[in-house]
Chimera marker file (.cmm) of the C-alpha trace (Angstrom):
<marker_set name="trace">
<marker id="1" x="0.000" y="0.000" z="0.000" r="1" g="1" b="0" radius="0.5"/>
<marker id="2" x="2.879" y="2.456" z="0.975" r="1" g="1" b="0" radius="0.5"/>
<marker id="3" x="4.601" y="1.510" z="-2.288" r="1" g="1" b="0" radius="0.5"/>
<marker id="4" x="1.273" y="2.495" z="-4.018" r="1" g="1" b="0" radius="0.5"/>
<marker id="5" x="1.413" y="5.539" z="-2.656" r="1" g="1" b="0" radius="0.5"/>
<marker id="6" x="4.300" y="6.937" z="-3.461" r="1" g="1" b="0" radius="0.5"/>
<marker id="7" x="4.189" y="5.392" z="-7.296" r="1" g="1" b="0" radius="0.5"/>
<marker id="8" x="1.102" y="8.070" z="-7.407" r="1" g="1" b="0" radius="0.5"/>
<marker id="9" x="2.996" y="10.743" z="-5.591" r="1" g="1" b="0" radius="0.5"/>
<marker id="10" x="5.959" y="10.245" z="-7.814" r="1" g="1" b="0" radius="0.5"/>
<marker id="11" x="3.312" y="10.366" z="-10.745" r="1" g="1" b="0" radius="0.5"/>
<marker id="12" x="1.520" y="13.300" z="-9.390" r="1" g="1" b="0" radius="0.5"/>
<marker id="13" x="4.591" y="15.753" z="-9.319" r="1" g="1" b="0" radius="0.5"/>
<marker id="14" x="5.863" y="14.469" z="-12.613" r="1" g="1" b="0" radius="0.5"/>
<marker id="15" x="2.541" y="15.791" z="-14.140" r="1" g="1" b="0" radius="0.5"/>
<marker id="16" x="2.661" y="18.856" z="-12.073" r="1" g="1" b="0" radius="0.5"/>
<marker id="17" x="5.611" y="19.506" z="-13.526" r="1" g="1" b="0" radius="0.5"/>
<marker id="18" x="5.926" y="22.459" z="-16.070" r="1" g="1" b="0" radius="0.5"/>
<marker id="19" x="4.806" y="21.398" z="-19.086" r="1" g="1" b="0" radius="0.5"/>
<marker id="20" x="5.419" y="22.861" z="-22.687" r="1" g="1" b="0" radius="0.5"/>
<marker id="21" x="7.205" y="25.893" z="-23.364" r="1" g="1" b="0" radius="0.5"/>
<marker id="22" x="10.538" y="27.668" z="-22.193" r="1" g="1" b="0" radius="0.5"/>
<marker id="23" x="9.299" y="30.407" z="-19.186" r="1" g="1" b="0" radius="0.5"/>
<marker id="24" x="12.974" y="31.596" z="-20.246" r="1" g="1" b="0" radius="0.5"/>
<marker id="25" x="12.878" y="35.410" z="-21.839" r="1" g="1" b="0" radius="0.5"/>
<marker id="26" x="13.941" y="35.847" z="-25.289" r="1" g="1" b="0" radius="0.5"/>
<marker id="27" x="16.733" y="38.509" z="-25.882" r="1" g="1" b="0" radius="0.5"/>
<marker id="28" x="15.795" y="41.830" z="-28.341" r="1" g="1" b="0" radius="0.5"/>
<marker id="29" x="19.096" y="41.548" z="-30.647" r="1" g="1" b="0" radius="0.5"/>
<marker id="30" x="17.972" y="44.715" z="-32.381" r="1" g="1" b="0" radius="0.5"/>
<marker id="31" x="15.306" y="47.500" z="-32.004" r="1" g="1" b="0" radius="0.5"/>
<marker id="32" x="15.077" y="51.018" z="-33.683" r="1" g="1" b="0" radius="0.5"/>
<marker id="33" x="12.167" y="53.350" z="-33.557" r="1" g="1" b="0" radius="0.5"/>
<marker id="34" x="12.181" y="56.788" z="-35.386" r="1" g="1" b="0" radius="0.5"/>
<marker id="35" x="9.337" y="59.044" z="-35.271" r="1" g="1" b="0" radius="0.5"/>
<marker id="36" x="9.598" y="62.472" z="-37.689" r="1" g="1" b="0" radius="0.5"/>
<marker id="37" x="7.931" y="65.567" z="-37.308" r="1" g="1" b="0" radius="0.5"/>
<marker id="38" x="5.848" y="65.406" z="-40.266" r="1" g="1" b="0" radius="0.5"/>
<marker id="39" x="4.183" y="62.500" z="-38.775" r="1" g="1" b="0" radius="0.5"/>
<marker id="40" x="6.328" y="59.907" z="-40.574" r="1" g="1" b="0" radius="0.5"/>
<marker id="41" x="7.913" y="57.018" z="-38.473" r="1" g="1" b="0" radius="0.5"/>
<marker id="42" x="9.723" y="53.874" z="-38.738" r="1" g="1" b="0" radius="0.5"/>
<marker id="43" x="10.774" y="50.726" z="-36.300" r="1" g="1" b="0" radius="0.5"/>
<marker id="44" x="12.103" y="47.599" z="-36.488" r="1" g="1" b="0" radius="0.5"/>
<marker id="45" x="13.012" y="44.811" z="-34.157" r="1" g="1" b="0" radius="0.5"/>
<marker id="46" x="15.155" y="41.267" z="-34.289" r="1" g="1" b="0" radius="0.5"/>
<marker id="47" x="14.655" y="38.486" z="-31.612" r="1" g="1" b="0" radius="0.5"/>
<marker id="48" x="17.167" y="36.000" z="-30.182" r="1" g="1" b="0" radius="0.5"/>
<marker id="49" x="14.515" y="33.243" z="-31.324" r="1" g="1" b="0" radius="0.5"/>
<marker id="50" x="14.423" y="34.583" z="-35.277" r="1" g="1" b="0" radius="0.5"/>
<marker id="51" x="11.390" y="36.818" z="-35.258" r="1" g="1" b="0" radius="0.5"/>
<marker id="52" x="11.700" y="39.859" z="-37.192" r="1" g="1" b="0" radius="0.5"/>
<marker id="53" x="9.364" y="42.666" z="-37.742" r="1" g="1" b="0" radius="0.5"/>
<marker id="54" x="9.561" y="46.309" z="-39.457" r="1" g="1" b="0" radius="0.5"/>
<marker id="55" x="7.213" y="49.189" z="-40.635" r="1" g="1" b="0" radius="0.5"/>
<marker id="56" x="7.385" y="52.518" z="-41.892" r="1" g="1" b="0" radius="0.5"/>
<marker id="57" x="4.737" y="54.818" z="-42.165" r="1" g="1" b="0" radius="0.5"/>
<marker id="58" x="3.907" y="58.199" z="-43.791" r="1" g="1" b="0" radius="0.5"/>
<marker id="59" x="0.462" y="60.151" z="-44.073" r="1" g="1" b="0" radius="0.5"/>
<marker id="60" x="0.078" y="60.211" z="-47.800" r="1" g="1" b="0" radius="0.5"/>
<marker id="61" x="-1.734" y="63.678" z="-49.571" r="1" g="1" b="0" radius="0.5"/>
<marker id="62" x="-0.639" y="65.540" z="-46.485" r="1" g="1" b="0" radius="0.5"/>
<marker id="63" x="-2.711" y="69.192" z="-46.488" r="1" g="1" b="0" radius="0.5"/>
<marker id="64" x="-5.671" y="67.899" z="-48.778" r="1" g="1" b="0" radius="0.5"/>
<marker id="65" x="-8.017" y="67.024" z="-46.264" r="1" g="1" b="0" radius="0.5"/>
<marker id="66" x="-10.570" y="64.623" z="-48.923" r="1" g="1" b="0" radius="0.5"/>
<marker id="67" x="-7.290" y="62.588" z="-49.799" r="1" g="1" b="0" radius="0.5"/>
<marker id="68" x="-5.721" y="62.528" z="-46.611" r="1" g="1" b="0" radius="0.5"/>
<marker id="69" x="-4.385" y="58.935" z="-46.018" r="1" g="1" b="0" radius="0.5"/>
<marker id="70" x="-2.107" y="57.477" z="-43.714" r="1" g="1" b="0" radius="0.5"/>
<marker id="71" x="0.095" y="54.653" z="-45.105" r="1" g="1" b="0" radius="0.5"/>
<marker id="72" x="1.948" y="52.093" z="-43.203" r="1" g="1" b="0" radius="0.5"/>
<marker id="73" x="3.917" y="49.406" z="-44.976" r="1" g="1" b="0" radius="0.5"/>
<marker id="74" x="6.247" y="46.756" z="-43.808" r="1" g="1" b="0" radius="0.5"/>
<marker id="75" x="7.466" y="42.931" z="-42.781" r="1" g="1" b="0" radius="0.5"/>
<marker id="76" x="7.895" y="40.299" z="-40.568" r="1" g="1" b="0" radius="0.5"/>
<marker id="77" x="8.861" y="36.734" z="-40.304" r="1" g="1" b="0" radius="0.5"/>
<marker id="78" x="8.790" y="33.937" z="-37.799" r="1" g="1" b="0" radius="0.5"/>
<marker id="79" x="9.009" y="30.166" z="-37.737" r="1" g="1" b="0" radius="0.5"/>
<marker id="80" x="5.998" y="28.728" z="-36.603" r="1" g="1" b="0" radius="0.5"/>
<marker id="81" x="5.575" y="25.222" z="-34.599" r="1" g="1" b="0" radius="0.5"/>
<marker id="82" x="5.952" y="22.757" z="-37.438" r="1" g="1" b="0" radius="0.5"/>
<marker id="83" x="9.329" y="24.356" z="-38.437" r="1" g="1" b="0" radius="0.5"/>
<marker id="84" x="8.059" y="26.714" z="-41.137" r="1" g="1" b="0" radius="0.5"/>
<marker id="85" x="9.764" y="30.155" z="-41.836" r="1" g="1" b="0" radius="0.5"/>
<marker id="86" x="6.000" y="32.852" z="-42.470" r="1" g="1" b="0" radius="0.5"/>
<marker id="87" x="7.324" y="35.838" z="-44.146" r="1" g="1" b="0" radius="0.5"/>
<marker id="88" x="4.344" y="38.287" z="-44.286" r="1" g="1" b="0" radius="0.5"/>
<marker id="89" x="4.804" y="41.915" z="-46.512" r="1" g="1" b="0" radius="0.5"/>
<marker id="90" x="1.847" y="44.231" z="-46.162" r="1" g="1" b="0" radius="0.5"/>
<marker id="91" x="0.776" y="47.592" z="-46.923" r="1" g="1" b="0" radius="0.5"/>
<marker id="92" x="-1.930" y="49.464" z="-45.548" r="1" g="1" b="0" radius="0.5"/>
<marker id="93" x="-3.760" y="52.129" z="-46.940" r="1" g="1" b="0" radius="0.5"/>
<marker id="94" x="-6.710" y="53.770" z="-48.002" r="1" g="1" b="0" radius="0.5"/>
<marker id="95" x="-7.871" y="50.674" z="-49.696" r="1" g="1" b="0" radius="0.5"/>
<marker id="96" x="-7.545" y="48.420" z="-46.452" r="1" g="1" b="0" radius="0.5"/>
<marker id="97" x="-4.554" y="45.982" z="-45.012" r="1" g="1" b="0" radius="0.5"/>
<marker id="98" x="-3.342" y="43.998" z="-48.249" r="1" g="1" b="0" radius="0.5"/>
<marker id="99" x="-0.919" y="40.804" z="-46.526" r="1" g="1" b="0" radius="0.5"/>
<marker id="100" x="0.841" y="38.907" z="-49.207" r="1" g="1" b="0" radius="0.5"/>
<marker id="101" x="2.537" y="35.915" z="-48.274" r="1" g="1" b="0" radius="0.5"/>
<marker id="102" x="2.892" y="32.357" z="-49.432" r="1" g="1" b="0" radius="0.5"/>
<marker id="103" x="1.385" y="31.092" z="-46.208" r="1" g="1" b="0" radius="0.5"/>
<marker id="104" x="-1.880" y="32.660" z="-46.961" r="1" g="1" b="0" radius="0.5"/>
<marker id="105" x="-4.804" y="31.055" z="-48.707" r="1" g="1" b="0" radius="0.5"/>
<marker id="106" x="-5.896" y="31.877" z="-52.186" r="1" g="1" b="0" radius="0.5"/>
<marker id="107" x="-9.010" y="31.582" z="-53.829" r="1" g="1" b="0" radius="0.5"/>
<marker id="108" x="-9.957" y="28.553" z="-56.405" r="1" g="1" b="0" radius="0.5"/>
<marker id="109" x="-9.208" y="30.471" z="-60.202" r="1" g="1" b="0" radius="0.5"/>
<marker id="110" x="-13.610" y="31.179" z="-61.373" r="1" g="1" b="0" radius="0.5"/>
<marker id="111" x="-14.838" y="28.227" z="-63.602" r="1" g="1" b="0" radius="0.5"/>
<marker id="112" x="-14.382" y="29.049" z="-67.464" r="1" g="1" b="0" radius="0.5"/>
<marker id="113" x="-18.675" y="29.253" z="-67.375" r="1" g="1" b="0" radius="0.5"/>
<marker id="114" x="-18.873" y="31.670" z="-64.798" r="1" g="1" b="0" radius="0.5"/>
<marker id="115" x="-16.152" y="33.940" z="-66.106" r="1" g="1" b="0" radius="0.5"/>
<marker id="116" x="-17.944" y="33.981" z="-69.833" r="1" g="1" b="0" radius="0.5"/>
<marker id="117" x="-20.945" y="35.017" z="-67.955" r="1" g="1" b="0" radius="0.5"/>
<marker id="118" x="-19.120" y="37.638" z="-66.149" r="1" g="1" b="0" radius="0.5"/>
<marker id="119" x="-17.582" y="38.717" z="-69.200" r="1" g="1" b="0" radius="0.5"/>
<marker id="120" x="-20.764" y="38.824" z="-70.691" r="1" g="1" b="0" radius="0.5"/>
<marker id="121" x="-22.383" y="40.549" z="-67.864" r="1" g="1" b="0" radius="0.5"/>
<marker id="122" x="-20.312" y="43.069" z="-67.859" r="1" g="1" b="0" radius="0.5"/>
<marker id="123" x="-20.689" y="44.440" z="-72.039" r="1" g="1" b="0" radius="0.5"/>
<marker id="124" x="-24.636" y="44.897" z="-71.144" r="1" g="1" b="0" radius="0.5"/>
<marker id="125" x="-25.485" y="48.574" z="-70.653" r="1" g="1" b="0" radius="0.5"/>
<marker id="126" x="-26.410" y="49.606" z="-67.142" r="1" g="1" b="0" radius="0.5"/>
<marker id="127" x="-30.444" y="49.573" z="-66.212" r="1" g="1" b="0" radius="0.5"/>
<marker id="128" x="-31.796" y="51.761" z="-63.705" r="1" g="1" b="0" radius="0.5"/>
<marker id="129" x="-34.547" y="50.430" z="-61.687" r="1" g="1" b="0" radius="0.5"/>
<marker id="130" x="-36.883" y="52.737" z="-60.032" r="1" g="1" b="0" radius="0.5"/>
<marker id="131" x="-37.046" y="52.393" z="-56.418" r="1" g="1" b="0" radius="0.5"/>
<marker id="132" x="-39.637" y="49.995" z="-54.783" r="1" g="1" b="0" radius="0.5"/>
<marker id="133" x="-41.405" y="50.438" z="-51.847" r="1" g="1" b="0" radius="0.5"/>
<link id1="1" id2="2" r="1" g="1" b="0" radius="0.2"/>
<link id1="2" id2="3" r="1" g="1" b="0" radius="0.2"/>
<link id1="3" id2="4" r="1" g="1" b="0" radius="0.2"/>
<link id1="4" id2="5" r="1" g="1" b="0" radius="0.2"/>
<link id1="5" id2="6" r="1" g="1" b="0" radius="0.2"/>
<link id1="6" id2="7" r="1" g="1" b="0" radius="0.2"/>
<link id1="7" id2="8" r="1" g="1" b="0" radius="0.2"/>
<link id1="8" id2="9" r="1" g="1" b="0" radius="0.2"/>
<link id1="9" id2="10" r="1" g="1" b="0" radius="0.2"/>
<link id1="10" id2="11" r="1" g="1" b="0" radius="0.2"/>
<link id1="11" id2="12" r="1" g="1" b="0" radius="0.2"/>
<link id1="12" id2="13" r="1" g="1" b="0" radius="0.2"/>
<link id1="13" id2="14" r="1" g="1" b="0" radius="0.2"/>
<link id1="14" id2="15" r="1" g="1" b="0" radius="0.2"/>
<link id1="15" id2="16" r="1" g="1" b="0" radius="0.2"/>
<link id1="16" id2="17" r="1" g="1" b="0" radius="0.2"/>
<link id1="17" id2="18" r="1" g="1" b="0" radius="0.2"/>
<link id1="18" id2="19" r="1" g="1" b="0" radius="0.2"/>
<link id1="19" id2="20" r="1" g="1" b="0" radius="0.2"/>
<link id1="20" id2="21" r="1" g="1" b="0" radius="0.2"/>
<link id1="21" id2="22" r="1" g="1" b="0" radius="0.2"/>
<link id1="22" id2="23" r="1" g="1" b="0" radius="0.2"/>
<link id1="23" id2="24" r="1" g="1" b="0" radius="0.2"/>
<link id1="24" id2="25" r="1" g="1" b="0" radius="0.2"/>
<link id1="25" id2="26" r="1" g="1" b="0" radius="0.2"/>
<link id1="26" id2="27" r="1" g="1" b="0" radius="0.2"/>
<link id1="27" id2="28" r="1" g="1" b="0" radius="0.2"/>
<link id1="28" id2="29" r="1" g="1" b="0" radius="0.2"/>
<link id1="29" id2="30" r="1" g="1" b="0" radius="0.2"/>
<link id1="30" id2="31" r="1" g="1" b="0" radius="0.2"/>
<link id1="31" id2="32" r="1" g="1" b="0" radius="0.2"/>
<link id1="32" id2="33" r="1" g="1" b="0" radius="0.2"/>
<link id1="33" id2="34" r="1" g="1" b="0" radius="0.2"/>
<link id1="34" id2="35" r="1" g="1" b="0" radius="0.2"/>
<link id1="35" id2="36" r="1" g="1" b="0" radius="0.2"/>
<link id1="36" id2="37" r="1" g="1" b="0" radius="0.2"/>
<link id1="37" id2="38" r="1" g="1" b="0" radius="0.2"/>
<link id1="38" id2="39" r="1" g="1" b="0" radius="0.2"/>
<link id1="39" id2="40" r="1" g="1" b="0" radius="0.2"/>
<link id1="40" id2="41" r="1" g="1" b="0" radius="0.2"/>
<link id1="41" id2="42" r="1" g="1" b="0" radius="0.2"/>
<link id1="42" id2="43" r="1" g="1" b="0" radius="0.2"/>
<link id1="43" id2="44" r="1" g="1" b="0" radius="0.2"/>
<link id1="44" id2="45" r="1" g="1" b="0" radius="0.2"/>
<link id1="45" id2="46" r="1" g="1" b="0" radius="0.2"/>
<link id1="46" id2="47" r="1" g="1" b="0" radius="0.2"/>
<link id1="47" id2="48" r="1" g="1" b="0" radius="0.2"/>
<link id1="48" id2="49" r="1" g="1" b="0" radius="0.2"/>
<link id1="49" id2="50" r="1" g="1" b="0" radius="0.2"/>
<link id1="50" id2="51" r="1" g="1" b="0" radius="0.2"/>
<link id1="51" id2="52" r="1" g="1" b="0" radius="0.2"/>
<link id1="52" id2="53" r="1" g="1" b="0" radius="0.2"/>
<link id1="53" id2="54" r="1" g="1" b="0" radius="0.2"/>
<link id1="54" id2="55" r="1" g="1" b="0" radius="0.2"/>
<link id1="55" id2="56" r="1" g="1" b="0" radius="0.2"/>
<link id1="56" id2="57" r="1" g="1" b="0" radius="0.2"/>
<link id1="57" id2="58" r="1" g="1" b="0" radius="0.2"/>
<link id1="58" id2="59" r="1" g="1" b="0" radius="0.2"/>
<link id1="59" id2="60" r="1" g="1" b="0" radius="0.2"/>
<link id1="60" id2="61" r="1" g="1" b="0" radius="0.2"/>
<link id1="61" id2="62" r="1" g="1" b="0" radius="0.2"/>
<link id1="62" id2="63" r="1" g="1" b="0" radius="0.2"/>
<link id1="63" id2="64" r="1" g="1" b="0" radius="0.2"/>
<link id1="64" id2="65" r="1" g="1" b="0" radius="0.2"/>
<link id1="65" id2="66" r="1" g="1" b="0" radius="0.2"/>
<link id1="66" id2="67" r="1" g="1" b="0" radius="0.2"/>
<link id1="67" id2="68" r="1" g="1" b="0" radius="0.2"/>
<link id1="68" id2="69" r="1" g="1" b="0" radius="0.2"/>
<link id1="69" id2="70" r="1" g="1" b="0" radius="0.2"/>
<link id1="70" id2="71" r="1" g="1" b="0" radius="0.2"/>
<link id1="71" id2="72" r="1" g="1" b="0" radius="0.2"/>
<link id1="72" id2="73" r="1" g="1" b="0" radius="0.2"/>
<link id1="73" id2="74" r="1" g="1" b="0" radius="0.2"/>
<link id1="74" id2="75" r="1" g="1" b="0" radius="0.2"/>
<link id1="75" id2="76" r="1" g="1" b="0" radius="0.2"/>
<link id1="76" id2="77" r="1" g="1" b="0" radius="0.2"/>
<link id1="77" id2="78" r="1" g="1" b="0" radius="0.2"/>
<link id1="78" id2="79" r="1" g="1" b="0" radius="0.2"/>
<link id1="79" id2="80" r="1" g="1" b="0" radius="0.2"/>
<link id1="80" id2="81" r="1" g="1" b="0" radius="0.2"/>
<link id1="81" id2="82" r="1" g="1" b="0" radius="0.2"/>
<link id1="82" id2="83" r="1" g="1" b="0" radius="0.2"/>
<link id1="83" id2="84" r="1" g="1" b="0" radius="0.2"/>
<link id1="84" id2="85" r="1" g="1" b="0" radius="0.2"/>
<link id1="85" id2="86" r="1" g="1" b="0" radius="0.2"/>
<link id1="86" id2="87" r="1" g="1" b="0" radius="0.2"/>
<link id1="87" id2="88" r="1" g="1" b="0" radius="0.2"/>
<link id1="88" id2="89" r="1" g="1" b="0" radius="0.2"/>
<link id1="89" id2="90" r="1" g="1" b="0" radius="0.2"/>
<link id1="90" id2="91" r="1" g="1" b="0" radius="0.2"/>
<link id1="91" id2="92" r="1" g="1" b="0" radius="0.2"/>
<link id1="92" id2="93" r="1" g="1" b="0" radius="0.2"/>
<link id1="93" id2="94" r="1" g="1" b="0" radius="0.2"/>
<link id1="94" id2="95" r="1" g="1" b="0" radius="0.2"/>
<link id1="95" id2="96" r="1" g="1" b="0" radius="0.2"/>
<link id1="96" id2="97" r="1" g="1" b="0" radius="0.2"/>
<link id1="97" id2="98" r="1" g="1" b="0" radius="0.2"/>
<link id1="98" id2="99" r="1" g="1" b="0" radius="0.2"/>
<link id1="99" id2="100" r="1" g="1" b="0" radius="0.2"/>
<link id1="100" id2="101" r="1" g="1" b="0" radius="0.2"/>
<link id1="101" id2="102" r="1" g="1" b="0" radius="0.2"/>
<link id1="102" id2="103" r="1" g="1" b="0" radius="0.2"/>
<link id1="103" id2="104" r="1" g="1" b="0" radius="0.2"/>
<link id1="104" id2="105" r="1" g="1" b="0" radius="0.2"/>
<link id1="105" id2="106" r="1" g="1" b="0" radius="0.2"/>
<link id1="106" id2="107" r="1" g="1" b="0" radius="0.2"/>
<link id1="107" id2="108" r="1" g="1" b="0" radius="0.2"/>
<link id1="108" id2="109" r="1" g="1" b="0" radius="0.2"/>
<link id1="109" id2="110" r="1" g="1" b="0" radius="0.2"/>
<link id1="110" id2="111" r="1" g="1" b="0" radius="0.2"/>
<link id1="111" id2="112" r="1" g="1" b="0" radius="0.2"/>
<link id1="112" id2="113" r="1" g="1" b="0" radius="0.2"/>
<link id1="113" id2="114" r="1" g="1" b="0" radius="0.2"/>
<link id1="114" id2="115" r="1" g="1" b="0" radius="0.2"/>
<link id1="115" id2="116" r="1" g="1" b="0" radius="0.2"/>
<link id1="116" id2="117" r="1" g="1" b="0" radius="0.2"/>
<link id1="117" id2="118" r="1" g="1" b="0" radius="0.2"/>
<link id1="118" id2="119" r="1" g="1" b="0" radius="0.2"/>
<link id1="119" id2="120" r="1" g="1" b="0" radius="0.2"/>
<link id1="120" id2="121" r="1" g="1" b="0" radius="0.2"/>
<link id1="121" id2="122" r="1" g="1" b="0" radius="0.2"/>
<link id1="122" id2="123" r="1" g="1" b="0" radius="0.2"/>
<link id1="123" id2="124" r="1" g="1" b="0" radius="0.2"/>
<link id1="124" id2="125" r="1" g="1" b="0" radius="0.2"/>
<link id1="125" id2="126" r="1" g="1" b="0" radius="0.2"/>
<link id1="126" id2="127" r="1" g="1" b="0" radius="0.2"/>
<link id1="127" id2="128" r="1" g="1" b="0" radius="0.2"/>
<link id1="128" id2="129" r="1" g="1" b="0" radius="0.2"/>
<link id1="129" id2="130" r="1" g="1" b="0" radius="0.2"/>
<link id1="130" id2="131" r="1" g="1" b="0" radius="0.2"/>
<link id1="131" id2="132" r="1" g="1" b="0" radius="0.2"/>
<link id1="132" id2="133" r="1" g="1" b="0" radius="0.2"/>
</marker_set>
């Protein structure tokens, strides 16, 4: 019975154990951060476990208030679990965030059918339907 006992104790603190990840903090190799007076800016950082990161921004049309944008563009990279390196590039804009990378899913090309029809669709003049109520 004692025997018992401590097979379950030894058991016990094995699965109490920490379980999983390092608790052990990663090291910043690099950082930079530069922020300009015309509202422009740019940063980057490097980890000691290969994650990398930059972006550089600007405020695009600066003075004409209707076309004022701010842009932001930039990077970064990190292996993920299964031993994959994800580079992501994006830029964001006025027409939204726009991610490219090879990681990221695509659509299916459109069926040769549907693209006629869209094709076709789109030489027919415009109609204008009255509202409805």
């Amino acid at each position: 019975m004692k025997i018992a006992i401590v097979i379950l104790g030894l058991i016990a603190c094995a699965l109490a154990a920490p379980q999983g990840h390092s608790t052990e903090p990663i090291p910043i190799l690099r950082q930079e951060q530069e922020v300009n007076f015309d509202g422009s800016y740019k940063w980057n950082y490097e980890t000691g476990n290969g994650i990398t990161a930059e972006e550089q921004g600007f405020l695009k049309n600066a003075g004409q208030p209707d076309l004022e944008a701010q842009v932001a563009q930039g990077q970064y990279s990190y292996t993920d679990p299964d031993g994959q390196v994800i580079h992501l590039t994006y830029i964001a804009d006025e027409n939204g965030f726009q991610p490219q990378g090879d990681h990221l899913p695509t659509p299916p090309p459109i069926p040769p059918a549907i693209q006629r029809a869209l094709d076709y669709l789109a030489t027919l003049p415009s109609t204008h339907e009255p509202n409805r109520r």
